[in-house]
MIGU-130158 format. One record per residue (C-alpha): residue number from 1; x, y, z. Coordinates in steps of 0.05 Angstrom, whole numbers, m for minus. Layout:
BEGIN
SITE  seq      c1      c2      c3
SITE  NUM       X       Y       Z
...
END
This chain:
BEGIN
SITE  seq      c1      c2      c3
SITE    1     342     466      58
SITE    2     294     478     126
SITE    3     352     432     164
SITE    4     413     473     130
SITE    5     376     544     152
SITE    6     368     518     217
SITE    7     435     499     230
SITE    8     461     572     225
SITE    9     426     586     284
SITE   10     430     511     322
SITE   11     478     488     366
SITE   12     478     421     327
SITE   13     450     390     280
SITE   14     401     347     309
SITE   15     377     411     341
SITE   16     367     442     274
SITE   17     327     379     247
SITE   18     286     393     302
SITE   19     266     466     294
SITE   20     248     441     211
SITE   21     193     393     239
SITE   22     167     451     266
SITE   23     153     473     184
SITE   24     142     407     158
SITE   25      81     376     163
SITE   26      69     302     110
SITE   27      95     232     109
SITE   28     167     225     121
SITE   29     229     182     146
SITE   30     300     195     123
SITE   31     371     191     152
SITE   32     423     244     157
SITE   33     497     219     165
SITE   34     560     267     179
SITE   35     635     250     193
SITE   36     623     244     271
SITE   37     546     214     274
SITE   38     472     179     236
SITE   39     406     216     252
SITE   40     339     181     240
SITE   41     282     212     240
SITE   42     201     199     236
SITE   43     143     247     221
SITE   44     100     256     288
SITE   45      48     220     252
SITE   46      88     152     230
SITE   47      61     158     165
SITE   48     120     119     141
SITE   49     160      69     182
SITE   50     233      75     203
SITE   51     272      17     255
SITE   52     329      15     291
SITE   53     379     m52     279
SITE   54     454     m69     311
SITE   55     501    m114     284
SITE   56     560    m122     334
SITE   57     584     m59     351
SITE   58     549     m11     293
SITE   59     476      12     298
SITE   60     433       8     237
SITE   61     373      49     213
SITE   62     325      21     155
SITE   63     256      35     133
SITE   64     239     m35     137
SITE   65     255     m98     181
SITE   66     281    m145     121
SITE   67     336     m94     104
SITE   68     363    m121     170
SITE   69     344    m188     164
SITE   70     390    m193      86
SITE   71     448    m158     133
SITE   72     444    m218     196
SITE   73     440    m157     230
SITE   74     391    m158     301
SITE   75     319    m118     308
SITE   76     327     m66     363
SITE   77     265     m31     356
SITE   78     212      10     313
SITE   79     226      88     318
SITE   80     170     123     341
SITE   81     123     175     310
SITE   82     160     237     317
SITE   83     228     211     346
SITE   84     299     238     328
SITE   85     357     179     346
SITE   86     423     195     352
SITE   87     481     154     333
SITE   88     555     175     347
SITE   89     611     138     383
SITE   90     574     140     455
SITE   91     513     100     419
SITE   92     447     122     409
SITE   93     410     166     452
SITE   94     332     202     433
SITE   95     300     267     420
SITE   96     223     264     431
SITE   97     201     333     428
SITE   98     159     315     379
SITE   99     122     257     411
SITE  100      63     233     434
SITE  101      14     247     372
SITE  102     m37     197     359
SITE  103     m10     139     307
SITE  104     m29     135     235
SITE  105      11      86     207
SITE  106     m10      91     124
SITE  107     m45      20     119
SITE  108     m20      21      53
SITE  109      44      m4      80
SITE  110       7     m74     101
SITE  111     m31     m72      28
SITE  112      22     m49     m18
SITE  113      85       0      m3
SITE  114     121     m53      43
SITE  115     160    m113      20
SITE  116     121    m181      58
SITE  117     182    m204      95
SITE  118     188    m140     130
SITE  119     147    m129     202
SITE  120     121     m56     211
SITE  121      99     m38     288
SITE  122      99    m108     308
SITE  123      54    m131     250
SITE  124      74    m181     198
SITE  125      68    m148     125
SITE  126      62    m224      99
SITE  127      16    m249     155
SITE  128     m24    m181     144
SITE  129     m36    m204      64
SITE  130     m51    m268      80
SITE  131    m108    m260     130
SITE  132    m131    m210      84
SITE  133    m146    m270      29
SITE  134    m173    m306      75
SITE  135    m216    m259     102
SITE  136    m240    m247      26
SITE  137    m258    m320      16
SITE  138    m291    m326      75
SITE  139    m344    m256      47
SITE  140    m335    m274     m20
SITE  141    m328    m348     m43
SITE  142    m326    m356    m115
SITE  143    m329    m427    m165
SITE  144    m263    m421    m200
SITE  145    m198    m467    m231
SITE  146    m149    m430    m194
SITE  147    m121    m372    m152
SITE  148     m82    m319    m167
SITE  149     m42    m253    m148
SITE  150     m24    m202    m186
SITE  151      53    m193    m180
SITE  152      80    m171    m138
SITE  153      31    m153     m79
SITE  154     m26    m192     m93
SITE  155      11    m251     m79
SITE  156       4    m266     m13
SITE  157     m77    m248       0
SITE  158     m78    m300     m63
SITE  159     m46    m350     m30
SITE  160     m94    m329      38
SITE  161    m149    m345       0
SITE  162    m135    m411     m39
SITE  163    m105    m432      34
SITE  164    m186    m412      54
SITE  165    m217    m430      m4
SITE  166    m189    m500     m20
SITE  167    m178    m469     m95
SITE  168    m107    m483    m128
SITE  169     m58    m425    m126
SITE  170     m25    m423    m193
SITE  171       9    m373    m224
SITE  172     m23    m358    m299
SITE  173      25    m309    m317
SITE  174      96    m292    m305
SITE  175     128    m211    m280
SITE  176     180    m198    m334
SITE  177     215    m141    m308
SITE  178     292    m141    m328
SITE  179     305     m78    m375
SITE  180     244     m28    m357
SITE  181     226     m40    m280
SITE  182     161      13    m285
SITE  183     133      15    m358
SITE  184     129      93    m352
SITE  185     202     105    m365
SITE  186     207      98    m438
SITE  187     187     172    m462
SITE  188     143     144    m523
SITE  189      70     125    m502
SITE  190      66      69    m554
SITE  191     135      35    m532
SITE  192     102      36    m450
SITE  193      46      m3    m485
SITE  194      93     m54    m504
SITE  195     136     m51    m447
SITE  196      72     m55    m401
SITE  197      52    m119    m448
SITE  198     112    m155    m448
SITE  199     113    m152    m365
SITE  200      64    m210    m356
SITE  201      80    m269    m397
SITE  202      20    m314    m404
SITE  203      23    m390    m387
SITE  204     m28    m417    m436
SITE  205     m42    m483    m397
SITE  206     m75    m444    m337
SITE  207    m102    m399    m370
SITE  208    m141    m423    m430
SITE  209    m218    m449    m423
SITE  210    m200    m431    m341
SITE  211    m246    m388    m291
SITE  212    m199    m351    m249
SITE  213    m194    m307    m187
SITE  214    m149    m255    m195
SITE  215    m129    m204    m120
SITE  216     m92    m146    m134
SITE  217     m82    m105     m70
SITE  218    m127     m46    m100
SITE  219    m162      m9    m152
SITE  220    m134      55    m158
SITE  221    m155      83    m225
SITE  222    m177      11    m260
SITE  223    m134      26    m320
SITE  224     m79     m30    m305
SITE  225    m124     m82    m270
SITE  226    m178     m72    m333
SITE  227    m124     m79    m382
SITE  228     m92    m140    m343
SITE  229    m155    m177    m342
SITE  230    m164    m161    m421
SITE  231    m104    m201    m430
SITE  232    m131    m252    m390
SITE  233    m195    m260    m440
SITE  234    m145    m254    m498
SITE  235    m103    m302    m470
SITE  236    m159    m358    m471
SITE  237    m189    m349    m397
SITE  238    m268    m364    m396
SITE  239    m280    m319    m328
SITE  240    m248    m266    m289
SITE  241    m266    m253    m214
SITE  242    m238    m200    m180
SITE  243    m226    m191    m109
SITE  244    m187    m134     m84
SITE  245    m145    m136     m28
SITE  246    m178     m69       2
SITE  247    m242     m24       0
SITE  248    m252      26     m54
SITE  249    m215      83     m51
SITE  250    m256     143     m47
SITE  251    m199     203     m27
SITE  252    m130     207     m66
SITE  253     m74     210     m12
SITE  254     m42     278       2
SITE  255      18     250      24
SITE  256      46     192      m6
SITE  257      46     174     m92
SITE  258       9     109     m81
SITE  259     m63     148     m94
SITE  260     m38     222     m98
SITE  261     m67     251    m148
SITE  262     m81     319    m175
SITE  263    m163     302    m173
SITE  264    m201     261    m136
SITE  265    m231     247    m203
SITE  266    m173     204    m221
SITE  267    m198     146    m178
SITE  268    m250     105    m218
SITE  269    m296     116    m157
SITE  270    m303     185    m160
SITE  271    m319     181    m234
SITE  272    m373     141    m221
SITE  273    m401     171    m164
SITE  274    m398     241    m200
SITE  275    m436     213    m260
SITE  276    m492     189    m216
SITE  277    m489     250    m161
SITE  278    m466     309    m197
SITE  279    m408     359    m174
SITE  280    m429     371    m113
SITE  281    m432     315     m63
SITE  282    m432     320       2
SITE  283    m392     286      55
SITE  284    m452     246      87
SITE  285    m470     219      12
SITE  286    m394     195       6
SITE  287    m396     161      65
SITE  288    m454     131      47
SITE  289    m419      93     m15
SITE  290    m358      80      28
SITE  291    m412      33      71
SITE  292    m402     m38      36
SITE  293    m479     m51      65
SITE  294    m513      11      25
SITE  295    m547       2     m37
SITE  296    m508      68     m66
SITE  297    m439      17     m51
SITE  298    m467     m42     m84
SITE  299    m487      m1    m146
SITE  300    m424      38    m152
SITE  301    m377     m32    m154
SITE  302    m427     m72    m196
SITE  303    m410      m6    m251
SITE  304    m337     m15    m237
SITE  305    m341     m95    m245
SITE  306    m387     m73    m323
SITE  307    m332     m28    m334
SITE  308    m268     m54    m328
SITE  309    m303    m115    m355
SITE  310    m296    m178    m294
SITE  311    m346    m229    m289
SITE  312    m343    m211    m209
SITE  313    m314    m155    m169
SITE  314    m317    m156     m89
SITE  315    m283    m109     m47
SITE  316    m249    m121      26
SITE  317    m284     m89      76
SITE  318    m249     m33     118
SITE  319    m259     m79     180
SITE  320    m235    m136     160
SITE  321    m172    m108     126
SITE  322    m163     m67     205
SITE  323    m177    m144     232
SITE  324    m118    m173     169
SITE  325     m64    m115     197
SITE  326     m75    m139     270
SITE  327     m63     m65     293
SITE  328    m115     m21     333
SITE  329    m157      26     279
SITE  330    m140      83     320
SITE  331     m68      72     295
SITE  332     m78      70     228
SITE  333     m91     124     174
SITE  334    m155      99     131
SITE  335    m161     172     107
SITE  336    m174     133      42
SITE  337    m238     114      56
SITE  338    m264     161     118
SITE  339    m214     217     112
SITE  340    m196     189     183
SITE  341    m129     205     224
SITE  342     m97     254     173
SITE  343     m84     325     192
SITE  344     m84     368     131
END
C-alpha cells in the first residue's frame, strides 16, 4: 500500500519503493515484477537475505542460494543491506540510497530459518551447523549410545558433534510430515496433539535401554523440546542430554516469528528469571544471566534442564556460535541475547 501511494507521485516505480523505505523500518526482502521489469529489494539492515542468480540470458532473484542451485542456474551475488536491483531488458542496474548501514544479518538464519544447502553472505548454512556441534562437544562432552538431531535443523550440529565426539549419529526417530506440515493447522487442540504425536515415529531399537544426545537448534519456549524428550522416556530411552544449538534466548524478536512474541514472558527464560528476580529486572541483572560464566546463568539452565525434565542441558555459547557462522559479530544481529544491532 506505502509502494502503490508512492507511485502517484513517482516517476517510476522503483522510485516509489524507494520513498516507502523511508516509512518502513523491520526485516524484509521481497520482489516486485511488472510487464516491462523484476525489482528486489533488502531492508537497510539485511535482516533477511536476498541474491542475485543468471541463467543464460534471464536474471534471477531468490532469498536463498539453493533456489538457484535446484534451477542449474549461476550465483551472481548477495544483494546488499538496503539495495534496490533492477531488472528490465537492458539488465540489471542498482539503487543504493539506502546503503551503507551497519550489517545485522538475523543469526537465526545460520541456526534455523535457512535451508543447509543454501550460503548466506558468503557463509555456509550447513558448514555453520556443523562447527556449531562440534564446537558443543568440544564444551560439553557427554557418555552416550548415540547422536541425534532433532528434524529438521538439528541435523547437521548433530552430525558436528558425533563427527567431534566419536559418538554414532543415528536417527531414533523419524519426521512424518505428509498431510499436516505444522501441527497448528487443524483448528481442534486435541487433534494438534495427535498430529504433533504422530510427526516423530519412534525406532524402538535405538531408542530403548539407550542414553542419547539430542541438539535442537534452540529452546524457545521448552514446550516442544520437553514434550519430545517425554516421548523419548516413553519410548524406552534410559537418558536424555540436551545440547542446544544456541544460547538462551533472553529477548523475543521484534521482527521476525521465530521468537516474536507478545511477552517476553513466553520464553522459558524469562519465566524463570522472573520467579527468582521479580518484575522488575534490570538490564545489568539480564546480562548477567546471559553470561554462560555467572552463577545466576548456571542456575537459571540447571531449572530449565529440572523442568523440561533432561538428564543434561548445555547451551552454545554466543562466541562460539559467532566463531560456527564464520561472519564478523559486528555483522550479525544477536539482539537475542544482548539486544545488540537492532534499531527499534
Amino acid at each position: 500500500m506505502l509502494i502503490a501511494r508512492a507511485r502517484l507521485e513517482a516517476g517510476s516505480v522503483e522510485q516509489a519503493i524507494n520513498r516507502a523505505m523511508n516509512q518502513i523500518e523491520g526485516a524484509y526482502s521481497f520482489v516486485l515484477m511488472s510487464p516491462r521489469k523484476m525489482i528486489a529489494v533488502r531492508d537497510p539492515q539485511g535482516f533477511r537475505p536476498l541474491c542475485i542468480g543468471k541463467m543464460e540470458d534471464s536474471y534471477i532473484f531468490a532469498s536463498e542460494t539453493c533456489a538457484l542451485d535446484s534451477l542449474g542456474a549461476e550465483f551472481v551475488r548477495d544483494i546488499e543491506p538496503g539495495e534496490i536491483v533492477v531488472a528490465d531488458e537492458n539488465g540489471i542496474r542498482s539503487i543504493r540510497d539506502h546503503c551503507g548501514h551497519k550489517s545485522s544479518l538475523c543469526i537465526f538464519e545460520h541456526v534455523y530459518f535457512a535451508r543447509p544447502d543454501s550460503v548466506i553472505d558468503n557463509a555456509s548454512v550447513h558448514l555453520a551447523r556443523q562447527r556449531a556441534g562440534k564446537y558443543l562437544a568440544r564444551e560439553y562432552p557427554v557418555e552416550a549410545d548415540l547422536v541425534a538431531g532433532v528434524p529438521d535443523s538439528g541435523l547437521d550440529a548433530a552430525i558436528g558433534y558425533a563427527n567431534e565426539s566419536g559418538i554414532p549419529f543415528a536417527r531414533p526417530f523419524i519426521k512424518y510430515t505428509p498431510t499436516w506440515p505444522r501441527s497448528f493447522m487443524p483448528q481442534n487442540q486435541s487433534q494438534r496433539n495427535l498430529i504433533a504425536k504422530m510427526k516423530l515415529i519412534p525406532v524402538d531399537t535405538l531408542i530403548r535401554d539407550k542414553s542419547l544426545l539430542l541438539i535442537d537448534d534452540s529452546i524457545v519456549r521448552g514446550t516442544q523440546l520437553g514434550e519430545t524428550t517425554e516421548f523419548l522416556y516413553q519410548s524406552g530411552a534410559r537418558e536424555v542430554h540436551i545440547r542446544p544449538a544456541c544460547p538462551p534466548l533472553l529477548f523475543g524478536c521484534k521482527y521476525l516469528n521465530f521468537s516474536r512474541s507478545n511477552s517476553d514472558l513466553d520464553l522459558i527464560t524469562r519465566r524463570i528469571i522472573r520467579e527468582r528476580e521479580g518484575d522488575n529486572v534490570s538490564p545489568e541483572l539480564l546480562a548477567d544471566y546471559a553470561n554462560p560464566d555467572s552463577q545466576n546463568y548456571k542456575e537459571m539452565v540447571e531449572e530449565i534442564r529440572r523442568r523440561l525434565n533432561f538428564t543434561s542441558l548445555k547451551f552454545h555459547r554466543l562466541d562460539d556460535l559467532i566463531e560456527s557462522i564464520g561472519l564478523p559479530r559486528e555483522r550479525l544481529c544477536t539482539y537475542c541475547w544482548d539486544l545488540s544491532l537492532i534499531h527499534i
